[in-house]
N, C-alpha and C positions, 0 to 999 in steps of 0.2 A: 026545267029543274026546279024541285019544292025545294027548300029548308024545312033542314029537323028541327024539329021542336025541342025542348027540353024535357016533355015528357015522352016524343021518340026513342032519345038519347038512354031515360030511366031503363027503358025498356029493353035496347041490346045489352046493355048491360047486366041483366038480369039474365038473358041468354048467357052470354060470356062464361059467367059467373056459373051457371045450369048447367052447363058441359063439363066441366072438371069433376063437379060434383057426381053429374053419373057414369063419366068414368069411373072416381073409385071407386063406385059401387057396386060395378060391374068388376073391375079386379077385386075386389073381396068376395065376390062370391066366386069370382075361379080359383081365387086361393083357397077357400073352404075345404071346396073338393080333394083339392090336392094333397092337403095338407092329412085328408083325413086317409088313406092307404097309408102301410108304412113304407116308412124308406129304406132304400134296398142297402145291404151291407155296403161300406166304405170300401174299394178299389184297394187293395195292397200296393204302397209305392214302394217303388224301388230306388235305393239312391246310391249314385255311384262315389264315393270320397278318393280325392287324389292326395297319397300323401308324399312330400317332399323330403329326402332325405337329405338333413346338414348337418357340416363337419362339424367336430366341438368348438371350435375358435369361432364360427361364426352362430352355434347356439349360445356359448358365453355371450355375445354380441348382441341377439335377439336377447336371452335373457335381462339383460341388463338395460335393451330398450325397452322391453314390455315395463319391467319397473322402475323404468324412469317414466313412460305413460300413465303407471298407476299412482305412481307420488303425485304425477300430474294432475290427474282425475280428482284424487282425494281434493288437493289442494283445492281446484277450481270450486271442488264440493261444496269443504269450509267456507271458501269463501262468496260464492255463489246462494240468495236470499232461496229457500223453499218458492219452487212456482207453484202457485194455483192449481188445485186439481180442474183438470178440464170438464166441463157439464157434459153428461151422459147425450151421447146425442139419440136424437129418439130414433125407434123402431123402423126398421126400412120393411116395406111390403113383402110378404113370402116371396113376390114375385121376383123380386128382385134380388131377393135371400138363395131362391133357386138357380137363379141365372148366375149369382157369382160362383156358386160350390162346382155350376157344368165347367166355367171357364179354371177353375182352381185343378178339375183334374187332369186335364194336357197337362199342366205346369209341375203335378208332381211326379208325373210319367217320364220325364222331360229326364237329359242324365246332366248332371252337374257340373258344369266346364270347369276345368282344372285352375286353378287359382295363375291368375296374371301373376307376371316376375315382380317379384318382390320390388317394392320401392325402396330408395336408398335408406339407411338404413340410420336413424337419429342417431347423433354422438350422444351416448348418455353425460345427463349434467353429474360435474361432483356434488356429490351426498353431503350434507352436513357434516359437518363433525358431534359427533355425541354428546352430549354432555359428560358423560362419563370419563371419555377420552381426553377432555376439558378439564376435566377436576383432577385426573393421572396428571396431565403436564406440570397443571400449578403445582401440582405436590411437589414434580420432579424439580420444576424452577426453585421452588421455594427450599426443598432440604440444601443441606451445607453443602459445600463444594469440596470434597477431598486435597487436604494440607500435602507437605509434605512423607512420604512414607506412608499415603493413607490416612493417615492421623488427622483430623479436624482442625478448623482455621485455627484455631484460640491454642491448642496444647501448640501448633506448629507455629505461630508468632514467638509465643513466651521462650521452645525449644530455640529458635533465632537468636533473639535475644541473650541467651545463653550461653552459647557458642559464641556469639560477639563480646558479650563480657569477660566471659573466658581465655578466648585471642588477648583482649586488650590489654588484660595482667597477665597473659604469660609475655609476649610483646616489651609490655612495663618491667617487668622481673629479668626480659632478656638485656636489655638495654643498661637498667640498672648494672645486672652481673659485669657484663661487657664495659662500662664506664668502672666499676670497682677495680674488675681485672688489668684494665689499660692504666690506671691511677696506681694498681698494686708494681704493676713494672715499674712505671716511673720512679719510685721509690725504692725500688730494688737495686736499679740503676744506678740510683743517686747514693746508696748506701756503700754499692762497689766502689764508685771513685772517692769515697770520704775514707774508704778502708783500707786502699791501696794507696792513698794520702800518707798516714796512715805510716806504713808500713817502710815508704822512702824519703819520707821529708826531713825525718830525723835520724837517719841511719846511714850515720859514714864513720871512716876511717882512713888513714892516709892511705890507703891501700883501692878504695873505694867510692872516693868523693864524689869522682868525675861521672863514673857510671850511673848512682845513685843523684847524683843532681839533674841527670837528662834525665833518666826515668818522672823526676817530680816534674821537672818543666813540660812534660808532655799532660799532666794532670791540670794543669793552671790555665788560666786567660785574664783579660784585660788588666785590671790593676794591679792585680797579683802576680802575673806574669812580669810586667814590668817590672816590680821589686823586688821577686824573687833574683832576677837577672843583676839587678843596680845594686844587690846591698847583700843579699844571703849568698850567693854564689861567690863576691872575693871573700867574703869572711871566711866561710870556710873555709877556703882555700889557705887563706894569712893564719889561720888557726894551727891548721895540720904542718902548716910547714914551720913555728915558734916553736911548735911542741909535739913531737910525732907519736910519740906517747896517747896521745890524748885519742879515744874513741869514743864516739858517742850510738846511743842504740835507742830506736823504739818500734814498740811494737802494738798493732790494735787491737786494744780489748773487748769494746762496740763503740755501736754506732746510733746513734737516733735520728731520724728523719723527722725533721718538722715541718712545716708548713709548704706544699707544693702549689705552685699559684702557675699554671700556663709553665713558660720558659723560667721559670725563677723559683729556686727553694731553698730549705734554710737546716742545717745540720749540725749534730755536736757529735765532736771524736772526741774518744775517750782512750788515751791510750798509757801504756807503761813505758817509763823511761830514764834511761840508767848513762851516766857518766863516769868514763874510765879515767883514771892520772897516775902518775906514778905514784901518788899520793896514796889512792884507795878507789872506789866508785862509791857514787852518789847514786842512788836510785830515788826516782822519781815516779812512784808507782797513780795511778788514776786521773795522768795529767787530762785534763779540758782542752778542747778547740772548737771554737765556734767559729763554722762556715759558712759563706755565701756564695750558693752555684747556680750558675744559669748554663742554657742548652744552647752551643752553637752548633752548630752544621749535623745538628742529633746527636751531639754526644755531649752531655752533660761534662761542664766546668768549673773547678773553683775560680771563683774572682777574690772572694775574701776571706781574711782570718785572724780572730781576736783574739788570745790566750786566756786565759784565766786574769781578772784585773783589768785588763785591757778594752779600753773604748776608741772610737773616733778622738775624743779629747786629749787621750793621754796615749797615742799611740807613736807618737813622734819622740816620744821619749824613750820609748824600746828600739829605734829604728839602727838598724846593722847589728841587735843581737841574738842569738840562737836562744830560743825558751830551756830554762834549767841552765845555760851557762853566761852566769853574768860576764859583761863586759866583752861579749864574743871570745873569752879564752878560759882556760880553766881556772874553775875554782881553787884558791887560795885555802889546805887545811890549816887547821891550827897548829901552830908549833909551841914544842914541851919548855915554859920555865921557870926560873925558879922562883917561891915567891917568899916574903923575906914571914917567918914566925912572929908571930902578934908577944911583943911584949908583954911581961906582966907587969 
């Protein structure tokens, strides 16, 4: 066994190297030839298309996948950098140029197998919303909100308001009415028992005493009750029987109501009154009574009464006499006589 040498070694390698070399040479002058007849017309292919008929509901469906693929596509587009154009790749030999166009024409002979069952079928994603659809909303958020009766917030608070102040003074005005009305009774009330006072406190006759003194005792209470009982009741009595002659009368001419305070109020009778005797009659026209009444069990009462003159101080000095007749009996007229002529 020799060893190669290194200048052995130079030398297969230049074979090596020799041999490809005239191969190509040899394929370029068979492709000359070839190249140089023409080429025979292109084959008419034939191609078969199978197409799939689908319901609307599931073209809606594909529709709306294809363009949700294509938002997709875009998107990735945007956002995917430009690649690179790829470098032209060089010239492939006729040879070889020939042999792919023989294998290309079985494949277009070939009939076109009907498309595989559809794969399932993408949920399309929701769509944006528009901007425009965006700028409807805020509009819609932002205009007023419909008031009352349709009317806008602002006319429909102030109308509120209105109506509330308006309740509150009729409200105010009915109350008012209503506390004048129930005050205007009371007073009305109060003016019947001073008038019917009035009409029996001073109006007897031997004929009538008895009657006309229950009628007042039923108009009276507390102090006045009691004294009418202890002191006005024998009088009369001791009056009409001294002197049976004797009548007395009165009658009411008004009445004024003063001050009504709750249970307590304060009145002046005004009445005419006339004394009969064998003598003549006294009349007593505009006599005064000032009363004091309060409300038992709802029904207004006299408790007191001062005559004209007459106070708390000096009322114990009139006590057991009838007003207009002194002394509880009849007035004393004057009698006719003679008197003597003035000298000269």
């Amino acid at each position: 066994m020799t060893a190669k040498t290194g200048k052995d070694r130079a030398d297969e390698v230049d074979e090596v190297e020799a041999v490809p070399a005239e191969e190509r040479a040899e394929a370029g002058e068979a492709a000359e030839p070839a190249a140089a007849p023409a080429r025979p017309a292109a084959k008419r292919k034939r191609r078969v298309r199978v197409i799939e008929v689908i319901d609307d509901e599931d073209l809606d469906e594909v529709l709306e996948a294809l363009d949700a693929e294509d938002a997709q596509a875009e998107e990735a587009g945007e956002e995917a950098p430009a690649r690179p154009a790829r470098p032209a790749r060089p010239a492939r030999p006729a040879k070889a140029k020939a042999k792919a166009e023989v294998e290309a024409e079985p494949e277009a002979v070939s009939v076109e197998k009907p498309a595989a069952k559809a794969a399932p079928k993408p949920k399309p994603k929701p769509r944006p919303a528009q901007p425009a659809e965006d700028a409807e909303d805020a509009a819609a958020g932002a205009a007023p909100r419909p008031g009352l009766f349709g009317l806008p917030l602002l006319p429909t608070v102030v109308f509120v308001v209105l109506v509330a102040l308006l309740a509150s003074v009729a409200i105010w005005k009915w109350t008012s009415a209503s506390s004048l009305s129930s005050e205007q009774d009371e007073r009305d009330a109060i003016g019947d028992v001073a008038s019917a006072y009035g009409n029996v406190a001073y109006n007897y006759n031997p004929t009538n005493y008895q009657t006309q003194t229950d009628k007042a005792l039923k108009l009276l209470a507390g102090d006045m009750l009691d004294d009418y009982k202890k002191n006005t009741v024998p009088t009369v009595a001791s009056a009409f029987q001294a002197d049976p002659q004797v009548a007395l009368t009165s009658k009411t001419n008004q009445v004024f109501v003063g001050s009504v305070n709750g249970k307590f109020a304060t009145a002046v009778l005004m009445m005419d009154m006339a004394l009969k005797t064998k003598d003549g009659t006294i009349n007593q026209p505009a006599t005064l009574l000032r009363l004091s009444l309060s409300k038992i069990d709802g029904k207004w009462k006299i408790t007191q009464q001062y005559p004209s003159g007459i106070n708390d101080q000096n009322r114990n000095q009139q006590q057991g006499q009838i007003p207009g007749v002194p002394n509880g009996g009849a007035t004393q007229s004057p009698k006719p006589g003679k008197t003597e002529k003035p000298k000269n």
